[in-house]
N, C-alpha and C positions, 0 to 999 in steps of 0.2 A: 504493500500500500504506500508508505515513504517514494517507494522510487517514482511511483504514478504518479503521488503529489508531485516530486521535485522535477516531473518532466514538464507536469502542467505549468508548476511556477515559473521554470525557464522557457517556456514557450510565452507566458504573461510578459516576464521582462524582457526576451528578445520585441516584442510588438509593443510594451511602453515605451521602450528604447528607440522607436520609431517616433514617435509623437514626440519623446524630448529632444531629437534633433530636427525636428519641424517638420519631418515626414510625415504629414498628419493622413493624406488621401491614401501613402502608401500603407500606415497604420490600420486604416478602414479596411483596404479592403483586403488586406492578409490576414487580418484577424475575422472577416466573414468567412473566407478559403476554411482557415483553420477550424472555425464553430462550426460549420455545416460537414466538417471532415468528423467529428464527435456526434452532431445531433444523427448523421447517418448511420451512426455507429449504437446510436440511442443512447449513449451515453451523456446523459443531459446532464450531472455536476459540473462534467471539464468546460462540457458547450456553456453552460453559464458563469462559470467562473470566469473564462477567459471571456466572454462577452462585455459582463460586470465589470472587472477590471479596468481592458481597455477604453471602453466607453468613457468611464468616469475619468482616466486621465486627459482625453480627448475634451470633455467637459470641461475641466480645470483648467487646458490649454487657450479655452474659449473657442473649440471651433466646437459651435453648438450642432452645427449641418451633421459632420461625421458623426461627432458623439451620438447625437438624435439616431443619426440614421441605426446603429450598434443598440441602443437604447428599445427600438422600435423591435429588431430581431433577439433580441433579447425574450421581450414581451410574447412575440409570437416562439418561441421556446418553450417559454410557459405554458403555451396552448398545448404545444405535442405533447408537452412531458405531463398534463394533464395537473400540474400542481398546482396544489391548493393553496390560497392565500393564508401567511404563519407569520411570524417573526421575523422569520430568515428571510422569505421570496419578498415580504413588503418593504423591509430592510435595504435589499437592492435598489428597491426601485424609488423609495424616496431618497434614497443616499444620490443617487440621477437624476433626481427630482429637482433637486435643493443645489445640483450645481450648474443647470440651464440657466444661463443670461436672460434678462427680464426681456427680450422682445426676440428671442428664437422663436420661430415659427413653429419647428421641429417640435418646442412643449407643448403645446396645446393636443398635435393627435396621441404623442405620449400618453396625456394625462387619460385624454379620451377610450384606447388601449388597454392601460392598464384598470382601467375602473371595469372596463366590459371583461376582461380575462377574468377579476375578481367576482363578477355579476355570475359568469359562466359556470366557475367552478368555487366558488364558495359558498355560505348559506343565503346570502341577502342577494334575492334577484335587484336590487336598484346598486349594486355594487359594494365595496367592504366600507364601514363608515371610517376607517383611520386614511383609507386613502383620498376619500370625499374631503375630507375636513385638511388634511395637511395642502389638498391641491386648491383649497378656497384659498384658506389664509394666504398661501403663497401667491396665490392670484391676484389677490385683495393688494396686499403689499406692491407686488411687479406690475400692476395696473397704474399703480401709482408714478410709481418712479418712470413709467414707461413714457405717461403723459408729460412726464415733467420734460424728459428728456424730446420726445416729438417737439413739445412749443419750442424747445431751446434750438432744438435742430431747423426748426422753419426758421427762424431770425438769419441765421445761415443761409437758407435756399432764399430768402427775402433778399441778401445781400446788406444784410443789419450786422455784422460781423463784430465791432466795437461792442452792441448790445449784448450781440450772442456771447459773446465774453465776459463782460461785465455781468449779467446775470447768472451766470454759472459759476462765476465767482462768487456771487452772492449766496446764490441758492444750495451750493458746494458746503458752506461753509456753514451752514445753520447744521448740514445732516453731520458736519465733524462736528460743531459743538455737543451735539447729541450721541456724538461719540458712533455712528450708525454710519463705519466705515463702508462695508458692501454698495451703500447706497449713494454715496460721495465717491468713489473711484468708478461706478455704473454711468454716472452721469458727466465725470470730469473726460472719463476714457472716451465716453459716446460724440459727447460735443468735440473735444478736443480732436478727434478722426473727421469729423466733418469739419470742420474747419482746415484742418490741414488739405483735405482733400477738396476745398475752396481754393488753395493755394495761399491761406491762410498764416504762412509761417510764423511771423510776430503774435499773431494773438491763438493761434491752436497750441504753437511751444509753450509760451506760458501757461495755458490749461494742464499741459504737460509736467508743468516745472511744478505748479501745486499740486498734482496727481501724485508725484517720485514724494514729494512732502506728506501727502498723506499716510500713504506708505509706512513713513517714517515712523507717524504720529501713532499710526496704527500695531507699530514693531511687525507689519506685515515681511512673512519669510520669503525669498525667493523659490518658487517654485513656477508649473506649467501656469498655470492662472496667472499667477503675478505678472511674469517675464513677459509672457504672451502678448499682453495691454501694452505694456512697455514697447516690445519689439514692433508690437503692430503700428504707433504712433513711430516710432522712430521708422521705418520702411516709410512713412508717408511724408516727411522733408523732404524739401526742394533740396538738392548737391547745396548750394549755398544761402541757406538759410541760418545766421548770424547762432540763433538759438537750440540749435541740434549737436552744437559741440556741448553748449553748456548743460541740455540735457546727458547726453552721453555721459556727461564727469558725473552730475547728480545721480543718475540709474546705478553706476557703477558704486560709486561710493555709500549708495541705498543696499545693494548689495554684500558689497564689504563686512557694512555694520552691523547686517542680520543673519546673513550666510554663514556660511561654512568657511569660506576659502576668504584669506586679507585683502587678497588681492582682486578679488572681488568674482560676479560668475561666468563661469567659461561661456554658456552661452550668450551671455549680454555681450562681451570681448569678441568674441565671435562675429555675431551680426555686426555689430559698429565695423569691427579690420574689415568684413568682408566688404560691406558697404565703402568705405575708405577707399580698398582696392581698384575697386569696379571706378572710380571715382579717380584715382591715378594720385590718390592722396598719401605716396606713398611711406612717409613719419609716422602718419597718424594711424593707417593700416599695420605697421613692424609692432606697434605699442602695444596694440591691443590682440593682434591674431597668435603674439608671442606667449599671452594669458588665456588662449580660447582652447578650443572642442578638440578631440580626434579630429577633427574637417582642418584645424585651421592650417595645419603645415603644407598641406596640399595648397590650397589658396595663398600662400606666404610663397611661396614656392615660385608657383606662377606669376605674381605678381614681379617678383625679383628678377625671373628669367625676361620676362618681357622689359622690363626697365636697363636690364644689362644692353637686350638687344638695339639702345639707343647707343652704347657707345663700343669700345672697342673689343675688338673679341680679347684680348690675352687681360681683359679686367676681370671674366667670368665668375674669379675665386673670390672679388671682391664682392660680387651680388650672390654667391651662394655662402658666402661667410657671413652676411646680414640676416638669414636665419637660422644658420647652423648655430653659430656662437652664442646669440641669445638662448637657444632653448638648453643651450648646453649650461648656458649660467645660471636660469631659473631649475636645472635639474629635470630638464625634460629629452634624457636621450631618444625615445622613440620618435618623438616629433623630429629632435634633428636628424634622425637617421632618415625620416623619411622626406623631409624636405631635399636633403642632397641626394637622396637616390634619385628623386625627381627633377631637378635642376641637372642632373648629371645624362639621365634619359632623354629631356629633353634637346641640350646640347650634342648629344648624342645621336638622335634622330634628326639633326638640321644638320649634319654632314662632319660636324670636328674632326679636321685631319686627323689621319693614322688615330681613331682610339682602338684603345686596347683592352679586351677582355682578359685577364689573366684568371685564372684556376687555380687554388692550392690544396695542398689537404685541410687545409682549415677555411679559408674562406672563398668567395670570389672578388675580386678587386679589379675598377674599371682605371685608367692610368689611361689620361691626355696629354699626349708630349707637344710640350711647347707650354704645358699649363701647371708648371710645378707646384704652385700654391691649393690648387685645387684640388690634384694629388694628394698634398697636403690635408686636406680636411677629411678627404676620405680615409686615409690612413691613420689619422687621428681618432674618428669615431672608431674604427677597428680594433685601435692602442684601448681604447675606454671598454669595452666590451673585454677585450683582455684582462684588464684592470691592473697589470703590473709596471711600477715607478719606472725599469730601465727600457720597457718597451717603448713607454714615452719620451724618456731621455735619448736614446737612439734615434727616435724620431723627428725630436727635434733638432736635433744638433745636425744629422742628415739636413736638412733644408734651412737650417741656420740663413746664413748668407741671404736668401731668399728671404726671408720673414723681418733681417733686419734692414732690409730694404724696403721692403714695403712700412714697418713701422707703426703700423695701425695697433697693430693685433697683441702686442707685450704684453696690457696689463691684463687683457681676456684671457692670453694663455695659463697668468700667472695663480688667473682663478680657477681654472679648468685645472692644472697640476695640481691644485689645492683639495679640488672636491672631490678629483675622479682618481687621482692618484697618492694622495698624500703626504706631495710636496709642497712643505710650507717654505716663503720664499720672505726674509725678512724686509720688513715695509713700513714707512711713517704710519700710511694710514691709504685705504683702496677702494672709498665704501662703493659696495656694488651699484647703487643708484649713480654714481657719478662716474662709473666705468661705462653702464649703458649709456649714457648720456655720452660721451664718445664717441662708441658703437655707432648710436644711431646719426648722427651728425648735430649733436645741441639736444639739451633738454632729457629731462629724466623718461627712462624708456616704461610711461606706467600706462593704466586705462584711465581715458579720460581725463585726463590732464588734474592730478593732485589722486589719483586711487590709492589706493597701499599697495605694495608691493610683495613679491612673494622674495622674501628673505633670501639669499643666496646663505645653504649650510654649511656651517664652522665644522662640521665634521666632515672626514668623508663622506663622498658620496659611491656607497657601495653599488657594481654595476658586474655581479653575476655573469661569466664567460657562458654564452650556448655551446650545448654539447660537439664538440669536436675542434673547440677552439683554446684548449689547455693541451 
């Protein structure tokens, strides 16, 4: 029984793991695939666990459409499986219930759904009275806020923009005095998107900037809900809108204070670099895609190779050492092994003379002649993965001459011998914010200009050789 559950749970978290990196359509519809692969099998727990679950993170995400749509086949599960309305089965579907957005369409045949399933197979032909009565009041309440937010939104389609902001401000501010967060981020998040999507930037950001503030006020956690709001307003800036950086530093540093991580959440880091990117904004992209996702090295990656391609080719090691070395300082060797595998592929596939595939018994290694430095880095991360002091030293001394030509790279290396190999190299003083600040050309390398930083470790940093490489 244990192993059934634990197949089902990792099949839960492979498809929330969808939804928290924004795959929300893909979320949907592998998680129908997989419930209809169970309810064929009649096996109606997995089919509704795994139903339950996804949905509900999909809800919390705010995409009510998907969620709903998971929500609806859910409901009709219940029919096959013939169950009766209890604790548990109501349990889901108010826990559903309570996290649809006050003007999803998707709620209303929900509620409708689930009262008839209840009607069908419970005692009370007019349906169960706890789900009558949770889906009034909830209605009562989201009726409310719905209207509010429709007037505020016509001010907007009116071209009242200055109003539609000022009253949102107003009317925002009565539901935090009351402390009746849910209902001040529904209506700050709603107008604030329509406004943006006015072309609104000066007064949609600000709706924005008291949104990240309520948050605040609220010790609201980052999570799918949270982020979602957030990301969805920031996707709707104009490239240059004055007030999208200053949100970006606020989101991040909202993050900071209530998260998990100082440095604030990968996903938020994430969307901003990638945005940056796309945008050719390339400082502000290193800062933040250097603190984001699995995704971000790839998009870091990219970004670099194409900026290289502005100047000359024998600079190459220079724009794949602008994400190599940062993740290697925050301690993220997967990321930088796969940003240079990618910068190296791609160089690779646009023709770089004579490259060279070598084969060993221990690894494989690409080697660009004409391109020592970059050689350099790949045989570096190789030295790390090793994890032994003279592998490094040999290494480096080998391309000496080269490194102290170029110049750049001393006091990153001096950190990297420090974490990955544990050689300490006697120093006034090196603090890692003012190394990246180097690195990147000026300025501290953080999210959103003033985030916290993820500490670069005074100990080693232990980095485990894969099998065949001792």
């Amino acid at each position: 029984m244990a192993s059934k559950a634990d197949k089902i749970e990792k099949i839960i978290a492979r498809l929330q793991a969808r939804t928290a990196e924004g795959q929300y359509y893909e979320a949907q519809q592998q998680t129908r695939v997989v419930a209809a692969r169970y309810v064929k099998a009649a096996n109606w727990p997995a089919a509704i666990d795994i139903l339950a679950s996804v949905a509900q993170s999909l809800l919390k995400a705010g995409q009510g459409g998907s969620g709903g749509d998971l929500c609806l086949m859910l409901v009709d599960v219940y029919k096959q499986a013939e169950l009766k309305p209890d604790a548990a089965s109501k349990g889901r579907l108010l826990t559903c219930l309570r996290l649809f957005g006050p003007g999803e369409p998707t709620r209303k045949t929900f509620i409708s759904e689930m009262i008839a399933w209840s009607s069908k197979f419970g005692e009370y032909p007019a349906g169960d009275a706890e789900l009558h009565h949770t889906s009034s009041a909830m209605a009562s309440k989201a009726d409310k806020i719905e209207k509010i937010i429709a007037r505020l939104q016509a001010r907007t389609a009116e071209g009242q923009y200055y109003e539609a902001q000022q009253q949102t401000r107003v009317v925002a501010a009565r539901y935090v005095k009351a402390a009746n967060w849910p209902a001040a981020v529904d209506i700050l998040a709603s107008v604030a998107q329509s406004l943006l999507k006015a072309g609104q930037g000066g007064s949609g950001g600000d709706l924005c900037l008291m949104l990240v503030d309520v948050y605040k006020q609220a010790a609201l956690t980052p999570d799918a809900a949270s982020n979602g709001r957030l990301l969805t307003c920031l996707r709707l800036f104009g490239p240059g809108e004055p007030t999208r950086k200053t949100f970006i530093s606020e989101m991040i540093a909202w993050s900071s204070k209530f998260g998990e991580y100082p440095a604030g959440d990968a996903e938020l880091h994430h969307v901003a670099g990638s945005l940056y990117a796309e945008e050719h904004e390339a400082y502000e992209a290193e800062r933040h895609l250097m603190l984001g996702t699995r995704d971000s090295a790839e998009v870091l990656a990219r970004m670099e190779y194409a900026w290289y391609k502005e100047d000359d080719s024998h600079t190459a090691a220079l724009y794949a050492s602008r994400a190599v070395l940062p993740y290697l300082l925050v301690g993220n060797l997967r990321a930088a092994n796969a940003a240079y595998r990618l910068f190296a592929s791609q160089l690779a596939d646009a023709g770089a003379g004579g490259v060279q595939d070598v084969s060993t018994a221990t690894a494989d290694v690409r080697i660009f002649p004409g391109l020592p430095l970059l050689n350099f880095l790949g045989l570096l991360l190789l030295a790390i993965q090793r994890g032994t002091p003279d592998a490094y030293r040999t290494l480096v001394n080998k391309y000496a001459a080269n490194i102290a030509e170029l110049g750049a790279w001393n006091e990153a290396l001096e950190m990297v011998a420090e974490m990955y190999f544990g050689i300490v190299k006697p120093r006034q003083s090196n603090p890692l914010m003012d190394m990246m600040g180097s690195l990147f050309g000026g300025g501290a390398a953080g999210g959103g200009g003033g985030a916290q930083q993820r500490r670069a470790p005074t100990r080693r940093v232990e980095a485990p050789a894969p099998a065949g490489l001792d």
